[in-house]
C-alpha positions in Angstrom: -76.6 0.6 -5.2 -78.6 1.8 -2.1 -76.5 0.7 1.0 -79.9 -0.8 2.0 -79.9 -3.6 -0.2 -76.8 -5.4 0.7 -77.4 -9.1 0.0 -80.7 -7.8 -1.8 -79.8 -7.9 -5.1 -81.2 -8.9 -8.8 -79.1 -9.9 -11.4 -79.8 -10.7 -15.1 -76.9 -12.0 -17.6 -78.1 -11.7 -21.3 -76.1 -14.2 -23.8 -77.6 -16.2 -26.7 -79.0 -19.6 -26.5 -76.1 -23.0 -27.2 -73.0 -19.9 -25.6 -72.7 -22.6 -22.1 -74.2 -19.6 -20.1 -76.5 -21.5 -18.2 -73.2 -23.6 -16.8 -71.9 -19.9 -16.2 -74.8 -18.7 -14.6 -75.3 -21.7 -12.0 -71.2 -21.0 -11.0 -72.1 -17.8 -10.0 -75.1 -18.6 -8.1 -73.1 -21.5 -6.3 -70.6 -19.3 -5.3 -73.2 -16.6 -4.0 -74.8 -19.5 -2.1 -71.4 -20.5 -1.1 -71.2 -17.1 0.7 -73.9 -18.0 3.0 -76.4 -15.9 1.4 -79.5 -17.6 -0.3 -79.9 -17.5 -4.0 -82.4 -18.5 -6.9 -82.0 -18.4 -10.7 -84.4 -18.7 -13.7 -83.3 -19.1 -17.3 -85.2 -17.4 -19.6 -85.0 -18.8 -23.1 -88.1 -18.1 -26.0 -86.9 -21.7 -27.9 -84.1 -24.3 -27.4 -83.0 -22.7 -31.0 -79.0 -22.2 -30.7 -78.5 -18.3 -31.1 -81.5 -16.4 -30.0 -81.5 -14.4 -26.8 -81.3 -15.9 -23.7 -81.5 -14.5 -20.4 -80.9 -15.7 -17.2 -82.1 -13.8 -13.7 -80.7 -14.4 -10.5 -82.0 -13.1 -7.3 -80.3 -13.3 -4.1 -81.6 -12.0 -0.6 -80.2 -12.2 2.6 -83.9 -12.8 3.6 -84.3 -16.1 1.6 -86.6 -14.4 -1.1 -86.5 -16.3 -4.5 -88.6 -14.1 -6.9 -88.1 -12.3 -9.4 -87.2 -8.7 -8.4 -89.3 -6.3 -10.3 -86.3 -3.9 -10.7 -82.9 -4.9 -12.1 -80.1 -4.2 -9.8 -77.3 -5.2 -12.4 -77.3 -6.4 -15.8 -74.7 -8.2 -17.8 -75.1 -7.8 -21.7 -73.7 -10.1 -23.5 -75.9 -10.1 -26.7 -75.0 -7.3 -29.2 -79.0 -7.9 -30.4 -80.3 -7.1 -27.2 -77.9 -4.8 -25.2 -79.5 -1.8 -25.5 -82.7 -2.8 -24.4 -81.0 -4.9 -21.5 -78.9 -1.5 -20.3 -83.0 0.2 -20.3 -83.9 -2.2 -17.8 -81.3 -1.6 -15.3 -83.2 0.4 -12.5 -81.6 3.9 -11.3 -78.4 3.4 -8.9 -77.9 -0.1 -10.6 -74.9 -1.3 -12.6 -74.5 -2.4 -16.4 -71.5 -5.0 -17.7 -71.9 -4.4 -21.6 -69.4 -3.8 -24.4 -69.3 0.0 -25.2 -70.2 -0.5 -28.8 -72.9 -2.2 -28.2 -75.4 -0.2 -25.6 
């Protein structure tokens, strides 16, 4: 990442609907806020089916902006069903979490 964009960042976790990633999620944006630096998060969820794709985007920005970035920054992939198409939308310079086998 672009030294530029320190506390700028967008993440999106990827998991499946009913895997307790929304509990997850809100940890980690409670401990970015923690840090002082302002956060927002979105799930993003097609049904309340258990087991589809679910994704959940968290943007935090030093200047309060809560967003969605239009770029990535860093992705975690989670879902075998969508983790190649989740490690395309990481933006150039940015970061992918993702089991090997799966992207």
């Amino acid at each position: 990442m672009d030294i530029a964009k320190v506390n700028d960042v967008s993440i999106q976790v990827a998991t499946v609907n009913g895997s307790g990633s929304q509990s997850a999620n809100m940890v980690l944006m409670w401990s970015i806020f923690q840090m002082g630096v302002p956060v927002s998060g979105k799930n993003l969820f097609p049904s309340n089916i258990a087991g589809l794709p679910t994704w959940f985007t968290i943007r935090a920005s030093k200047d309060g902006y809560i967003a969605r970035k239009a770029e990535i920054d860093f992705v975690v992939a989670l879902n075998p069903q969508t983790a190649k198409e989740d490690a395309r939308a990481v933006q150039p310079g940015g970061a992918l979490l993702a089991d090997e086998a799966s992207v």
